[in-house]
C-alpha positions in Angstrom: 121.6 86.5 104.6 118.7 85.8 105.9 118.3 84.8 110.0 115.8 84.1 112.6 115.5 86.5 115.9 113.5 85.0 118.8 111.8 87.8 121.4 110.8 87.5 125.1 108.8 89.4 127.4 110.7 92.3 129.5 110.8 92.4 133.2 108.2 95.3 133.1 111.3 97.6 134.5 109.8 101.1 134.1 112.8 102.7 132.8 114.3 105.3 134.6 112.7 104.7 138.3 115.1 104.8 141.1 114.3 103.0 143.3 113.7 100.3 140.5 109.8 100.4 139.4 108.7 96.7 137.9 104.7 96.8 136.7 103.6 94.6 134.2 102.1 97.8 132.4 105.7 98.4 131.8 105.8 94.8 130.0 106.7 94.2 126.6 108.6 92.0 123.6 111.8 92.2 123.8 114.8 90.5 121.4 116.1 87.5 123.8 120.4 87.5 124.1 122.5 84.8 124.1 123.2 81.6 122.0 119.5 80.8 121.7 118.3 84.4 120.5 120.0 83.9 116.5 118.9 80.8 113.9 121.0 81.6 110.8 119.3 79.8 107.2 120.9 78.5 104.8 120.4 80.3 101.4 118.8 78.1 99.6 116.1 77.7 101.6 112.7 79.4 100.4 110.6 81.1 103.3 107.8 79.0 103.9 111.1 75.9 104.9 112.7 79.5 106.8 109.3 80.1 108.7 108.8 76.5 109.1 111.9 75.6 111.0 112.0 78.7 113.1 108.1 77.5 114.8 110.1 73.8 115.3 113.0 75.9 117.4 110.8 78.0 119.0 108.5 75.2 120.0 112.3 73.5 121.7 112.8 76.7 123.5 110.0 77.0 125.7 107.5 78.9 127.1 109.5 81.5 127.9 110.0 82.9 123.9 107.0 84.3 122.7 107.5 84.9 119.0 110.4 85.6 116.3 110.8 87.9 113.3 112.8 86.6 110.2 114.7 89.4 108.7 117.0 89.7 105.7 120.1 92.1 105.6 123.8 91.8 104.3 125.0 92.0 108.0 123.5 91.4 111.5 124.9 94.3 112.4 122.3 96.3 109.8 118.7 96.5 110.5 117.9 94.9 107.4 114.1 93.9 106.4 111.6 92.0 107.8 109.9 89.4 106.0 107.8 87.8 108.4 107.0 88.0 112.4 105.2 86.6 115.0 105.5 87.9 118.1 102.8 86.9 120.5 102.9 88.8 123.8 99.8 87.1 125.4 101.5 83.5 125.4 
């Protein structure tokens, strides 16, 4: 299987600090939750069609997402292997 995950930029939460410690030192990519942070590809598709449909969805998600990675594994669950990223912190 072969899927799409879309990244974010943390809060800059310096983990640990009590009381709570937010710097954007402490800033970095992160993989986005939810509905929006998963694009699952069809099989059949060859990665340059993979690569090209994930910059269209990241383009509809907005400013906020900053880059994806498209990784293939037998289970989302696995860490499985990247094939191509993009992550773009200074967006």
């Amino acid at each position: 299987m072969k899927y799409t995950e879309f990244y974010k930029l943390s809060t800059g939460y310096k983990a640990g600090s009590i009381p709570p410690i937010f710097d954007v030192k402490y800033i970095k990519p992160i993989p986005a939750v939810g509905s929006d942070s998963i694009m699952y590809h069809d099989g059949r598709y060859c990665i340059e069609t993979i690569i090209n449909k994930s910059y269209e969805r990241l383009a509809k998600l907005g400013k906020h997402y900053i880059g994806f990675k498209i990784i293939e594994s037998n289970s989302i669950l696995n860490k499985g292997r990247t094939l191509y990223s993009n992550i773009n912190p200074m967006i």
